[in-house]
C-alpha positions as CSV (number, residue, x, y, z in Angstrom):
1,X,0.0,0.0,0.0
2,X,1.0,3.6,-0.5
3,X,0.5,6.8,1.2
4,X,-2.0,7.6,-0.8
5,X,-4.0,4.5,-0.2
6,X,-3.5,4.4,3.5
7,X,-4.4,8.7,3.6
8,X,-8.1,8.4,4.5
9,X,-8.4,12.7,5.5
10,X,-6.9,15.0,2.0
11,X,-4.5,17.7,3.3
12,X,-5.6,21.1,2.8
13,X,-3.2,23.5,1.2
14,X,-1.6,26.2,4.0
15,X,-4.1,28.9,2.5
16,X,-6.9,27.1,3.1
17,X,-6.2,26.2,6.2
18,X,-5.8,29.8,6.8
19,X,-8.6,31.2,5.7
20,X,-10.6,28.1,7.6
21,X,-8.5,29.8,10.8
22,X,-9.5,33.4,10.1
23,X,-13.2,32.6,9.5
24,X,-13.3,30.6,12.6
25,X,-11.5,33.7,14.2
26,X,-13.8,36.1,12.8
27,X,-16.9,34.1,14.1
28,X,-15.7,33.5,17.6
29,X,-15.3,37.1,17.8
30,X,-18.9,37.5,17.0
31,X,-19.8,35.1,19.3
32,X,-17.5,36.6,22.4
33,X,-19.5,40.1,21.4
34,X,-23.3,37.7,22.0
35,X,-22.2,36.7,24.9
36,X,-21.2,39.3,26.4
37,X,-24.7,40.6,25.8
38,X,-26.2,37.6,27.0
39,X,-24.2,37.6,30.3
40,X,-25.3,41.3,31.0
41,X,-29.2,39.9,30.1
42,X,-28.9,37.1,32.5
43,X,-26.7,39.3,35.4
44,X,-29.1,42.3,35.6
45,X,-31.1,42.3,39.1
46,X,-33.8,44.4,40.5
47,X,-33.1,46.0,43.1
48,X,-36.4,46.2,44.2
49,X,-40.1,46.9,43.9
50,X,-39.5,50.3,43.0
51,X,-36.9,49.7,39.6
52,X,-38.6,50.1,36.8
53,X,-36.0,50.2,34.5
54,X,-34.4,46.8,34.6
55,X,-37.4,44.9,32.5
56,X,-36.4,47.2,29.6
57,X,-32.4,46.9,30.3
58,X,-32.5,42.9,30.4
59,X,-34.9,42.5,27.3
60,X,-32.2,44.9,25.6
61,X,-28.9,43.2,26.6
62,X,-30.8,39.8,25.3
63,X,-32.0,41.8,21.5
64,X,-29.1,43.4,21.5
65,X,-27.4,39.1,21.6
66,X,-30.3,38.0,19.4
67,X,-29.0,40.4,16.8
68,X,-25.5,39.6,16.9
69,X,-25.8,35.9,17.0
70,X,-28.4,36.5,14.2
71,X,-25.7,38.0,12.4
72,X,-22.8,34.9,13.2
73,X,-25.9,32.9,12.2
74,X,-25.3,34.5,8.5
75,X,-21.8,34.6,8.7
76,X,-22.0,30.9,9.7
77,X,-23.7,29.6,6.5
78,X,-21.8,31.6,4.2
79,X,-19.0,30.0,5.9
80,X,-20.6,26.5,5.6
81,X,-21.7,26.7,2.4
82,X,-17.9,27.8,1.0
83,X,-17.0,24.9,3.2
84,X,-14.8,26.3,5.2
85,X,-16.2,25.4,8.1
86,X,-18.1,22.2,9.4
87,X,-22.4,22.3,10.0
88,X,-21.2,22.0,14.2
89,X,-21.0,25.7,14.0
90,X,-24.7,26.3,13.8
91,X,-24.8,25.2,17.2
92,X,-23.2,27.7,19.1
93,X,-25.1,31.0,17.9
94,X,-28.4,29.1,17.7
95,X,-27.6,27.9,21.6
96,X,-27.2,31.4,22.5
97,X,-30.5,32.9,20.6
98,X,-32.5,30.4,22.5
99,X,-30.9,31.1,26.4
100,X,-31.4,34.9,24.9
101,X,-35.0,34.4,23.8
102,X,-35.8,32.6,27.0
103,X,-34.6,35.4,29.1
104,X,-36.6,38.1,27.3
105,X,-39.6,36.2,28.0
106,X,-39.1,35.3,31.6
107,X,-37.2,39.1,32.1
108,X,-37.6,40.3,36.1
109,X,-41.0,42.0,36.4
110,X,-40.4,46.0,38.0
């Protein structure tokens, strides 16, 4: 047998695996950004009967990660679809839309 029988995975060139690097980059940044939302969303407290305000500040912190996750989301499947990247990465910004859509709808009441 020779290498090439034996060699179940093709290499890929040092330019794709690059670019496979930097897209990966690029979306964990994206990511790091809609979480960061989504840790502010789940953090916020009332600090009583009397605040008002933190309905309105959770339910924004968890749009404001909807949108940006939204946005991987797209990133994600241009990504996919170049195959670049594998379908695994749908998981993570669709995990983080769903904790974020959960906590707008059970947001603290004032």
């Amino acid at each position: 047998m020779t290498d090439q029988e034996t060699n179940t995975h093709p290499r890929k060139s040092r330019a794709a695996a690059i670019t496979t690097a930097l897209c990966g980059a690029l979306l964990l940044l994206l990511h790091a950004v809609g979480g960061f939302f989504l840790l502010n969303a789940l953090l916020t407290e009332s600090e009583g009967p009397w605040d008002s305000d933190v309905t309105a500040t959770t339910r924004l912190m968890a749009a404001l990660s909807v949108g940006t996750e939204l946005l991987a989301g797209v990133i994600t499947a241009a990504f996919v679809s170049l195959r670049r990247l594998r379908r695994w990465w749908y998981a993570i910004p669709a995990t983080l839309i769903l904790v974020a859509i959960v906590r707008m709808v059970f947001a603290p009441a004032p």
